[in-house]
C-alpha positions as CSV (number, residue, x, y, z in Angstrom):
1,X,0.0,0.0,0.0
2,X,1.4,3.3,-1.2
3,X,1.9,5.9,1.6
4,X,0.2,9.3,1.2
5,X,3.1,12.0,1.8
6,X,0.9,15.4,2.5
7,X,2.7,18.8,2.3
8,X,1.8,20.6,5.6
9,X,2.9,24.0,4.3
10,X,0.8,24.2,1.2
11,X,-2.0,23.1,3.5
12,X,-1.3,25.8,6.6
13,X,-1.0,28.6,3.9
14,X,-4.6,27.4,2.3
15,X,-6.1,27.2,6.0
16,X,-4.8,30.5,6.7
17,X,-5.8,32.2,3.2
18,X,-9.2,30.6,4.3
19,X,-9.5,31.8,7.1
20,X,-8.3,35.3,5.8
21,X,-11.9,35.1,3.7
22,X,-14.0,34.2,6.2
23,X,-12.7,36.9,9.0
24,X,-12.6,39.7,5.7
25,X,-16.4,38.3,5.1
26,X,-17.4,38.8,9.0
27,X,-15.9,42.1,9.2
28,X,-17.3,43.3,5.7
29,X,-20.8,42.3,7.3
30,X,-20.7,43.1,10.3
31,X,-19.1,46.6,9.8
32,X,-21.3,48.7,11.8
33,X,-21.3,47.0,14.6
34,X,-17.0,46.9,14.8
35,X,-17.7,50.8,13.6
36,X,-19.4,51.4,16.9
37,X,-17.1,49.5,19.0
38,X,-14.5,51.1,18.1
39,X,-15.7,54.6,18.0
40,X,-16.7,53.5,22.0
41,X,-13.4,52.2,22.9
42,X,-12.3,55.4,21.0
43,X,-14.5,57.9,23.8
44,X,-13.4,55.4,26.5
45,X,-9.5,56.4,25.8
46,X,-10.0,60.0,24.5
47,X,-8.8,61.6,28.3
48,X,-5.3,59.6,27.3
49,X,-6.0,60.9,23.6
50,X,-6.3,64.6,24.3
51,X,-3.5,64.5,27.5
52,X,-1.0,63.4,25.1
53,X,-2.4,65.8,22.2
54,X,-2.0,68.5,25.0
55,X,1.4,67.1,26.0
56,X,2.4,67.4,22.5
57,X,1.2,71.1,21.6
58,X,2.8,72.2,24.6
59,X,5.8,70.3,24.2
60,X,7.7,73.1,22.7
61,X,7.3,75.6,24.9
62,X,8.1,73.5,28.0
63,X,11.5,72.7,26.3
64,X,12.1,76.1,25.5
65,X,12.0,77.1,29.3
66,X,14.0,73.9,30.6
67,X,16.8,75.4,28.2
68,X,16.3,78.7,30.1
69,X,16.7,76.8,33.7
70,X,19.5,75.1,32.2
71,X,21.7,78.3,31.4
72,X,23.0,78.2,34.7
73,X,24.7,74.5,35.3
74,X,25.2,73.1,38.7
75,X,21.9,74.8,40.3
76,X,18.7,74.1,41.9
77,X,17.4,75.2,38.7
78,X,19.2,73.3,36.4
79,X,19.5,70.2,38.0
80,X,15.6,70.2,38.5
81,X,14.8,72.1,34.9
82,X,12.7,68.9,33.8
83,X,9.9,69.4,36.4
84,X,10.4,73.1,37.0
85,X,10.1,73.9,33.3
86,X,6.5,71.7,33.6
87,X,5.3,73.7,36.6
88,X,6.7,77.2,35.5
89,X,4.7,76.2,32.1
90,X,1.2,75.0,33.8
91,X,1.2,78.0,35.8
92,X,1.7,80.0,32.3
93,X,-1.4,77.9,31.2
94,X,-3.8,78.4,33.8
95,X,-2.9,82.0,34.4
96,X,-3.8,83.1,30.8
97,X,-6.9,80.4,31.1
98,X,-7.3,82.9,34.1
99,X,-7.3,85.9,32.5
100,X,-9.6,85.0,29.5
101,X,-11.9,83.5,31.3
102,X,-12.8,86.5,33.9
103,X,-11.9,89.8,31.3
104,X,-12.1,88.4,27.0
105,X,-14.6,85.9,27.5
106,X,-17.6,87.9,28.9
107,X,-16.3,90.5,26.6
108,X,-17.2,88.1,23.5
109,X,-20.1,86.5,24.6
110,X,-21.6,89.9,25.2
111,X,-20.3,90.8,21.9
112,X,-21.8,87.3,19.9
113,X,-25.3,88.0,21.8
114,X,-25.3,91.7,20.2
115,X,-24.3,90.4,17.1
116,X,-26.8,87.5,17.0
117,X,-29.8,90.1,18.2
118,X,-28.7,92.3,14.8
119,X,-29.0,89.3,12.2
120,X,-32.7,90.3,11.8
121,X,-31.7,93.8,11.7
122,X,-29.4,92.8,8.5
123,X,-31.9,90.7,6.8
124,X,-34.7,93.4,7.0
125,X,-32.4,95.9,5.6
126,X,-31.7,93.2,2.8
127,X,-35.9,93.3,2.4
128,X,-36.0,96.8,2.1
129,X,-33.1,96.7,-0.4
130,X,-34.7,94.0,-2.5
131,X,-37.9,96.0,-2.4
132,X,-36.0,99.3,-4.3
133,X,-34.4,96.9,-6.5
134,X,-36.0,95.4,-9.7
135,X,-35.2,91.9,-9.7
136,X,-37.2,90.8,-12.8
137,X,-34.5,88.5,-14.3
138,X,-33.5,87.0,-11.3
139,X,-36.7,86.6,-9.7
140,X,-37.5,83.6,-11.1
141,X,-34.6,81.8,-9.7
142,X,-33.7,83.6,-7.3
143,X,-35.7,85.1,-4.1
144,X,-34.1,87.6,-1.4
145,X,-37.2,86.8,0.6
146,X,-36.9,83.3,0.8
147,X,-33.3,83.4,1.8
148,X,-34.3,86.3,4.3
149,X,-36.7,84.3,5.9
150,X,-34.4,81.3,6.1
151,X,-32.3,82.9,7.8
152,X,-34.4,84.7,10.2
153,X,-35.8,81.2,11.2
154,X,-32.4,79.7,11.6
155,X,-31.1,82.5,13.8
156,X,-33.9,83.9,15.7
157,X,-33.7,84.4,19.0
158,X,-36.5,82.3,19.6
159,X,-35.5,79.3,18.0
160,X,-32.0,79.6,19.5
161,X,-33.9,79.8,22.9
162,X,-35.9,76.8,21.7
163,X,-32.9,74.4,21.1
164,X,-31.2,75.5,24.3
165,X,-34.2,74.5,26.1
166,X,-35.1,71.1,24.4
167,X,-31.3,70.5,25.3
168,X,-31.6,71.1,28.7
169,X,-34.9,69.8,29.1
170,X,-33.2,66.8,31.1
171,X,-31.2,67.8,33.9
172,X,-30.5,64.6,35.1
173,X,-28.5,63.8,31.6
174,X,-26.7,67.5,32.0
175,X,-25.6,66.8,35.3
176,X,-24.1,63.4,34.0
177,X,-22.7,65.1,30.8
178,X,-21.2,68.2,33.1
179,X,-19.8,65.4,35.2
180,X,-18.0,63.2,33.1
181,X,-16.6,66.3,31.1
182,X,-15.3,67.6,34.4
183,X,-13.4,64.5,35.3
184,X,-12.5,64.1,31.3
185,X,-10.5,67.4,31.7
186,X,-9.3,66.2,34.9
187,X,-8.0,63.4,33.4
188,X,-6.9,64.8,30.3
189,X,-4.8,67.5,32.3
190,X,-3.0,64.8,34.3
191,X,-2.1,62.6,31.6
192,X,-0.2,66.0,29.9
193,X,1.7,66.9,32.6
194,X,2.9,63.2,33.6
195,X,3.7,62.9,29.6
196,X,6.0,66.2,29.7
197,X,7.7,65.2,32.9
198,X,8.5,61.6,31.5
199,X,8.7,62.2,28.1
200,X,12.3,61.6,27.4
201,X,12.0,58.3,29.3
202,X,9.2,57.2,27.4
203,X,10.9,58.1,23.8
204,X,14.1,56.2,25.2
205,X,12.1,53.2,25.8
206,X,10.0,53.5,22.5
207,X,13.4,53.6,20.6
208,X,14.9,51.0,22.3
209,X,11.9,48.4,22.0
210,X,11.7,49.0,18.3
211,X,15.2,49.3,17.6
212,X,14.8,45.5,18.9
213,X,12.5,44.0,17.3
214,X,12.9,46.4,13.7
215,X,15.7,46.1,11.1
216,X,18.5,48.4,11.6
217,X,17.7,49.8,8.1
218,X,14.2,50.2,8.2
219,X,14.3,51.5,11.7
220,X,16.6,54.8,10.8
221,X,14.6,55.1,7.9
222,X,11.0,54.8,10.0
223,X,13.3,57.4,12.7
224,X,14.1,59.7,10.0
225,X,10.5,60.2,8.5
226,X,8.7,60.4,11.6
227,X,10.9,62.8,13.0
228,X,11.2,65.2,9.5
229,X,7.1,64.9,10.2
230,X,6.9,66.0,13.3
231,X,9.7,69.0,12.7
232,X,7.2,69.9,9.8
233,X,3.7,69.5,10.9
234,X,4.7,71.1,14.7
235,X,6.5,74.1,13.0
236,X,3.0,74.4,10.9
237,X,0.7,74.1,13.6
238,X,2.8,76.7,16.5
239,X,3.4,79.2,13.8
240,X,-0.4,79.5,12.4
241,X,-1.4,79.5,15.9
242,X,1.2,82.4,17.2
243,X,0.3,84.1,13.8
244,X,-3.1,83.5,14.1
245,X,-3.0,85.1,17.9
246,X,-1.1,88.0,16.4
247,X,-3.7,88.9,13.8
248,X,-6.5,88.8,16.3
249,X,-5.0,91.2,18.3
250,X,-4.2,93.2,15.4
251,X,-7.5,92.6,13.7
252,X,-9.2,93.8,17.3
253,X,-7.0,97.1,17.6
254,X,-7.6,98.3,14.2
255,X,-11.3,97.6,14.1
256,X,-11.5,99.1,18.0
257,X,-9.9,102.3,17.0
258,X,-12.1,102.7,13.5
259,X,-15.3,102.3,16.0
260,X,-16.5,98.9,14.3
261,X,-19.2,97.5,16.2
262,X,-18.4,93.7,17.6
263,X,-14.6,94.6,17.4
264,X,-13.7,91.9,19.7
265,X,-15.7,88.7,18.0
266,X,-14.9,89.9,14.4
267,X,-11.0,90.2,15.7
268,X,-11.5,86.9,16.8
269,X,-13.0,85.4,13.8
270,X,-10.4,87.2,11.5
271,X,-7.6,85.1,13.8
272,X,-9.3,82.3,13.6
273,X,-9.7,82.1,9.9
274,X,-6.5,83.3,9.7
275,X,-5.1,79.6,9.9
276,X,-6.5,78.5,7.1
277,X,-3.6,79.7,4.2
278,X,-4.9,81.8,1.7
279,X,-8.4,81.5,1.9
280,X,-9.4,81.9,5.8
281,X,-8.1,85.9,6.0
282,X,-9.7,86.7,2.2
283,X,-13.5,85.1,3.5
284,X,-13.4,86.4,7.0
285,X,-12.6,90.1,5.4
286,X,-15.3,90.0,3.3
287,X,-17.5,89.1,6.1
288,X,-16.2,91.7,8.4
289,X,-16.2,94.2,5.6
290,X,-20.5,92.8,5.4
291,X,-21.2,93.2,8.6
292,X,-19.7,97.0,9.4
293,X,-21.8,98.0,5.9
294,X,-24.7,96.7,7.8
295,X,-24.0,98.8,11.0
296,X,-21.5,101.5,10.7
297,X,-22.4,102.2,6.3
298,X,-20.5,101.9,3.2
299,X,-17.7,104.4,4.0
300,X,-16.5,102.4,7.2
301,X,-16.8,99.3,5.4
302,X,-14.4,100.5,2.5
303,X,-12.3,101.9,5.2
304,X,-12.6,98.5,7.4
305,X,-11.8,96.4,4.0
306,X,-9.0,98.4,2.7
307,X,-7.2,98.4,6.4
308,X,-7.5,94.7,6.7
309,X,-6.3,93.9,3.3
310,X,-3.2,96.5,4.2
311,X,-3.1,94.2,7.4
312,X,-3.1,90.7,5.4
313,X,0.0,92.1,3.4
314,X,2.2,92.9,6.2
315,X,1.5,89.5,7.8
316,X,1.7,87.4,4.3
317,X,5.0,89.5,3.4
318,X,6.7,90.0,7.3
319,X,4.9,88.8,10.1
320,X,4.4,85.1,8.5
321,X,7.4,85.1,6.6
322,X,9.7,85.7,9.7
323,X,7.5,83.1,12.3
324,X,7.4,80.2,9.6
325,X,11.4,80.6,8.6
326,X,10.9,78.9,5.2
327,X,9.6,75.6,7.6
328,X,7.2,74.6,4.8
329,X,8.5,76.3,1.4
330,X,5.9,75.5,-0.9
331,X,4.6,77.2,-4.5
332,X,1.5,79.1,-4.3
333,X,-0.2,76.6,-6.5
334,X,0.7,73.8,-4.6
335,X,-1.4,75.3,-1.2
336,X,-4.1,76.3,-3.3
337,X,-4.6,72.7,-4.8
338,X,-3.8,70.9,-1.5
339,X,-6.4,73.2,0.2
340,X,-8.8,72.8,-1.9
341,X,-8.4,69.2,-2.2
342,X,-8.4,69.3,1.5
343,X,-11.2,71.5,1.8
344,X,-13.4,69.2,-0.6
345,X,-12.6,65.9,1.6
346,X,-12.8,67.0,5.4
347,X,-14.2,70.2,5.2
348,X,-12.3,73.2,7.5
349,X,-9.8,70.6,9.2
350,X,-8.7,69.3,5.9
351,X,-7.8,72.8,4.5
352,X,-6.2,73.3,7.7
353,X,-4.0,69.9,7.4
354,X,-4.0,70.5,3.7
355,X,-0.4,72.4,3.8
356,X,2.1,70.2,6.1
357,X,0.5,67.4,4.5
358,X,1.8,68.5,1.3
359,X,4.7,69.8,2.5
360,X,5.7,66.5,3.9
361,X,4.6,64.6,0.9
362,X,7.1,67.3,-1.0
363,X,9.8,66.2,1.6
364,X,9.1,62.6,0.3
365,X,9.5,63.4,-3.5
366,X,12.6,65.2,-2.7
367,X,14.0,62.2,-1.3
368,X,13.0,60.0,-3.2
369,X,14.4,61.6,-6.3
370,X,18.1,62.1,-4.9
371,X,20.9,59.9,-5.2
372,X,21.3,56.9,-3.0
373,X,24.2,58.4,-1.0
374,X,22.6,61.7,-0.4
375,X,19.6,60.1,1.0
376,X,21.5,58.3,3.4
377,X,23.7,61.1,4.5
378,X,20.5,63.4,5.0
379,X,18.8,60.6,6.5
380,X,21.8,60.0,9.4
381,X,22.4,63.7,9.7
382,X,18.8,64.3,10.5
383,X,18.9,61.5,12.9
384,X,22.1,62.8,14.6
């Protein structure tokens, strides 16, 4: 009798192709449910999420004070810069949290209520201008009194006042929501500070344990790109932010001292839009230029536009220039594409991310296109 000689690897790799299908078919079917699980187990860790998030954004500044403490070797200061430099930088934090909270903040809300109580102000002036205006072409596909009194029912005080109260109809679910944001923050605050004071521990470890179990090649490789993304995407996000802060400043001077009404929130909203390249300042002018037509007339609003657009050259051609330091170096066209792209996928945070994304994925081409030898001399230099 002939004995049957079976090869066991062919077999194991068909078991395990297999069973490749039928886990790809159970997870094809059953995708909503794994969806919601994860989002859960997402909101369940989104305190460690947003500490290190936190950790990270402030990361920067806390070094830049431990090399202050350090000036000075063989003191109290220096020797205990790592912790120090964390405190000194919370204190920072809260103090300005401080501030806001008890002088800008009541400012702006005061500000947004004003603002929110003139909408149907602006939308019966539109009326009244439709009214004077013939329309006859565009009536038929158009109507300023439709869109007027869309408007007026989206943001009238009443339904506003309306939605508050359906949402806080149940005070038993506010009190749990107000609670578990409370110990969220908590937590979220703790997990920062312990990942700044043991941050060069944890990195140590991290590069050890990969270094391990990684090829030596890929490793430096894996080293070089993540750290060319963070120098990138960190220089992006701290200098829109500080430029961002400068303008709102700026923005809320200038429109203080030409007597615009809502100074403060339409400051605001200029910094804010200012971090989206290109686009954000252009829109958010407009808008500000809009609303001072509706409440201070035409000649503040030309005066409003034209001092803004004087403001948005000085930042685009000094104030950005010497915070970003060439960090992203990219062609016009490329930001325009990239934010639109962005725009078109994820909405605000896409144009936002649009630019060190592309500027990263510029880094890669670069790379890629150079000479063996050169790519392995920037690659060790940058990870010197």
């Amino acid at each position: 009798m002939k004995k049957i000689q079976a090869n066991w690897n062919e077999w194991i790799v068909r078991f395990l192709f297999i069973m490749l299908v039928i886990i790809g078919y159970k997870l094809i079917a059953n995708y909503q449910e794994i969806y919601t699980a994860i989002l859960n187990f997402i909101q369940v860790l989104s305190p460690f999420i947003l500490g290190f998030v936190l950790a990270y954004l402030l990361s920067g500044a806390q070094v830049r004070i431990k090399r202050l403490l350090e000036k000075k070797p063989n003191t109290f200061l220096s020797r205990n810069s790592q912790p120090l430099s964390v405190l000194l930088l919370y204190l920072l934090l809260f103090t300005i949290v401080f501030l806001l909270l008890n002088y800008i903040v009541p400012l702006l809300i005061t500000n947004t209520i004003e603002l929110i109580k003139s909408i149907p102000a602006f939308v019966t002036y539109l009326l009244d201008l439709s009214s004077k205006i013939e329309m006859e072409g565009l009536s038929s596909h158009f109507s300023i009194e439709e869109f007027a009194q869309k408007i007026l029912s989206n943001l009238s005080i009443e339904t506003a006042l309306n939605k508050w109260a359906q949402s806080l109809s149940s005070i038993g679910q506010f009190s749990i929501n107000l609670s578990s944001f409370v110990l969220n923050s908590f937590l979220t605050l703790v997990i920062s500070i312990y990942t700044l004071l043991y941050k060069e521990s944890i990195f140590a470890f991290l590069n050890d344990f990969f270094g391990k179990i990684l090829p030596e090649k890929f490793f430096q490789q894996a080293k070089f790109w993540l750290q060319t993304t963070n120098k990138v995407f960190y220089k992006f996000v701290t200098s829109q932010f500080l430029d961002a802060c400068i303008i709102a400043v700026l923005s809320t001077i200038i429109l203080t001292v030409l007597r615009v009404r809502f100074a403060l929130s339409l400051g605001l909203l200029l910094g804010m839009a200012n971090m989206i390249p290109y686009f954000g300042s252009i829109f958010a002018s407009i808008a500000t230029a809009v609303i001072t037509f509706f409440t201070g007339g035409l000649s503040q609003a030309l005066i409003t536009l034209v001092s803004l657009t004087v403001l948005q050259q000085i930042d685009g051609n000094i104030i950005g220039p010497r915070i970003m330091a060439g960090a992203l170096n990219l062609n016009p066209i490329i930001i325009i594409i990239s934010i639109t792209i962005g725009g078109a996928y994820l909405g605000i945070l896409g144009m936002f991310l649009a630019v060190p994304v592309a500027a990263i994925l510029k880094i890669i081409t670069m790379n890629w296109l150079k000479k063996e030898d050169e790519k392995e001399k920037t690659q060790q230099e940058a990870i010197d």
